[in-house]
N, C-alpha and C positions, 0 to 999 in steps of 0.2 A: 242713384247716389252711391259713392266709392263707400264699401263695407267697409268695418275696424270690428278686431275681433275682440270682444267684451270689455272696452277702453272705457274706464273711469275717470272722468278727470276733477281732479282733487287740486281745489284752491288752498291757498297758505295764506294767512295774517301778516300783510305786509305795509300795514295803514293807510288802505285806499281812501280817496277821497270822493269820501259817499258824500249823496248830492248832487254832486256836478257830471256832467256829462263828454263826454267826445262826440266829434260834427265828423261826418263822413260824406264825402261827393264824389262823384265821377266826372271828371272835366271831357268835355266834349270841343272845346275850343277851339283844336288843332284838326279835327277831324275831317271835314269839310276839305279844308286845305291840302292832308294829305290823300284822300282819294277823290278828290275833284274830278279824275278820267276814270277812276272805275267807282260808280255809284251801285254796283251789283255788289264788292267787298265791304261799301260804307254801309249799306244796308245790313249787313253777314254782321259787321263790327258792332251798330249797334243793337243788335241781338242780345248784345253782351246784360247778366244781371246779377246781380248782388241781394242777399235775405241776411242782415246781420240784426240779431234779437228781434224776428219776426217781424223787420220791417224792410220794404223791397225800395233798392234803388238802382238804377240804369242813367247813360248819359241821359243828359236833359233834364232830370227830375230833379226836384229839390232835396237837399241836403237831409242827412236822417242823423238822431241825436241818440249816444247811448251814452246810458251811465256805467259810471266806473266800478269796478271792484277789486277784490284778490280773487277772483278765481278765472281758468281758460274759459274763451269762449269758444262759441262754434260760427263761420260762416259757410253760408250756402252760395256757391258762384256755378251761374249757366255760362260757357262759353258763347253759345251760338244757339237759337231755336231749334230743339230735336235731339240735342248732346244731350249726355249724363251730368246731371248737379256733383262737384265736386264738394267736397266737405273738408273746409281749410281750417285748424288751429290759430288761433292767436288772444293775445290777450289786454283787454283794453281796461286800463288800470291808470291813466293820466288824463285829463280833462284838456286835451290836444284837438287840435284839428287837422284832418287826415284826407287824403284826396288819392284816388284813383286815376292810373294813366293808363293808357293805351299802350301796348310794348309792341312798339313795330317792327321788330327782329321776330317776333315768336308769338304773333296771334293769340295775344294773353294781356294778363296788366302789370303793372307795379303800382306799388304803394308809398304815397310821399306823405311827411309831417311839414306842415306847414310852421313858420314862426319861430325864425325862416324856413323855406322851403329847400327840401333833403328828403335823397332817398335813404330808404329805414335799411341801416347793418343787417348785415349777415346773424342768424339765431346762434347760439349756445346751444349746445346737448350736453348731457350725462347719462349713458347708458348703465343701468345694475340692472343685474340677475340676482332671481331667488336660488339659483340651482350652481351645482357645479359645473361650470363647461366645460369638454374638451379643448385643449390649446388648438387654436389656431383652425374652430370651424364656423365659431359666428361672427357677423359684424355689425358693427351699427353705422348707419350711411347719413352722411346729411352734405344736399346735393351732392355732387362726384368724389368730395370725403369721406374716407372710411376708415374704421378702426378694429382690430381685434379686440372683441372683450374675452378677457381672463380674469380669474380671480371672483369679485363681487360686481368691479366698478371697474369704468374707462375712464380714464382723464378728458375733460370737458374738451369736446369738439367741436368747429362751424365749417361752414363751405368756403375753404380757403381755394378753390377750384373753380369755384361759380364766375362763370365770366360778365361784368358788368353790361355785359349788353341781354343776357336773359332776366326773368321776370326775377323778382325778388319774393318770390313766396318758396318755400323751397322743400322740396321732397324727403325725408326720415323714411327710415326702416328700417327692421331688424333679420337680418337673412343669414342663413347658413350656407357657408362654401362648400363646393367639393376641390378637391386639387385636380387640374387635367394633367396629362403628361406633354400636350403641347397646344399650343392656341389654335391649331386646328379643329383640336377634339374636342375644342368648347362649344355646345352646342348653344347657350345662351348667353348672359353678360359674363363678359369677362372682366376679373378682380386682377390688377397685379396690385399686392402690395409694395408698401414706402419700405419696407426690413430693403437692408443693402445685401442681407444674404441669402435673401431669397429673389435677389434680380432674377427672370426669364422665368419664374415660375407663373401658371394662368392658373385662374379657379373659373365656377363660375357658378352662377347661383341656383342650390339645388331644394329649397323652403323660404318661405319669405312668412315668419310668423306675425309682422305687421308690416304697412305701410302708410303714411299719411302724408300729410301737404300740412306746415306750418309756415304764420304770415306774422314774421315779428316786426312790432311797433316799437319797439325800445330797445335796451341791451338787458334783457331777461334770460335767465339761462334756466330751461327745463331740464327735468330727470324725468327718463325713462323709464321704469319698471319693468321686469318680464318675467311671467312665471313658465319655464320651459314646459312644466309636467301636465299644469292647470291650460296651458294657451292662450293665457292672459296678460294684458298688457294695462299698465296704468302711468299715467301721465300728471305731473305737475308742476308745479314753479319750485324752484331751486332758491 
C-alpha cells in the first residue's frame, strides 16, 4: 500500500445526509467485447479490485452501498493480482450512484455518476504552509498542474492539463524544486513553469514531502496543509 507521511484527514460540517447511502459498481459490460482476441489481458483486467469502507468489489460482483458523511474517505484499489493496493482519497458526501469503468488508454479505471450518466470533474486544491517558504522552491502538483506556493496559501488549483482520455482519479503532491542550468542536467522530472519570465528555465524534483491519488465525486475543493519543519501533512474539505 502507497505510504502518506502522518496524514490526517479532518472532515468539516457541511450537512451530510446521514442515513442514506451511495451505490457503487464496476461495469464489466463492455469487457468481453473489448478483449474477445486476447482473453490472457481480459483475465489481467479483471484482477482488477476495489475495498471502499471495508467492503470489496470487482467486475461481476454486486453493487456495494455506503453511507454518506462530511468527512474524506479512503479507498483501497488492486490494479492487477501481485501489484501494490493504492490508497485513493475521495469523499462520499451525496446518496448518488457511482459506477466504475475500465480506462482503455491506461490500464486503470474511471469513475462515473450516474443520474444521468457523467464522468466526475476535475478536483480543486488549496495548498497552505505552516512555515515560511523560500520563493520559488515548492509546489503543489495536481495531475500535470503545478503551482508555486508563497506566502501562507496558493490560489485554488485543478488539472487543467489532464487529458480526457486518462483515468480521472488524479495524482497531488507537494515537492520541492531545484533549478537546473539546462534540461540536460535534469536528472529527474522536469518542471518548466507557466511565469512568461521564466520561459527556458528546467527544475526538477529534488523532495517530494507528500504524494497521494485523489478521486473526486463532485465539485469539492480540498485544502492541503503542510508543516515543512514537523513533516506533516493534513488534508480536508474546503
Amino acid at each position: 500500500m502507497r505510504a502518506f507521511i502522518c496524514v490526517a484527514l479532518l472532515g468539516l460540517s457541511i450537512l451530510p445526509a446521514y442515513g442514506q447511502y451511495a451505490e457503487f459498481s464496476a461495469d464489466s459490460s463492455k469487457l468481453h467485447l473489448w478483449f474477445q482476441d486476447r482473453p490472457d489481458l481480459l483475465e489481467e483486467v479483471l484482477e482488477m479490485r476495489w475495498i471502499l469502507n471495508g467492503q470489496p468489489l470487482s467486475f461481476g460482483s454486486p453493487a456495494v452501498r455506503i453511507p454518506v458523511d462530511d468527512k474524506l474517505d479512503t479507498l483501497l484499489y488492486l490494479n492487477y493480482a501481485g501489484a501494490t493496493w493504492d490508497t485513493i482519497l475521495c469523499h462520499i458526501s451525496e446518496p448518488r450512484q457511482y459506477r466504475f469503468k475500465y480506462n482503455t488508454c491506461c490500464n486503470a479505471f474511471d469513475v462515473y455518476s450516474l443520474q444521468p450518466e457523467r464522468r466526475i470533474k476535475k478536483p480543486s486544491v488549496i495548498f497552505r504552509t505552516e512555515n515560511q517558504v523560500p520563493p520559488k522552491t515548492w509546489v503543489g502538483t495536481v495531475g500535470l498542474s503545478r503551482t508555486w506556493i508563497s506566502g501562507h496559501q496558493t490560489d485554488t488549483i485543478s488539472a487543467v492539463y489532464w487529458s480526457p482520455m486518462q483515468p480521472n482519479i488524479y495524482p497531488i503532491s507537494i515537492q520541492r524544486l531545484e533549478e537546473c542550468d539546462s534540461h540536460q542536467e535534469c536528472t529527474d522530472l522536469a518542471y518548466i513553469p507557466l511565469d512568461k519570465e521564466e520561459a527556458g528555465m528546467a527544475f526538477q524534483e529534488a523532495e517530494v514531502l507528500w504524494r497521494g491519488l485523489f478521486m473526486p465525486l463532485h465539485e469539492d475543493t480540498i485544502k492541503i496543509n503542510f508543516d515543512l519543519i514537523a513533516k506533516e501533512v493534513s488534508i480536508r474539505l474546503e
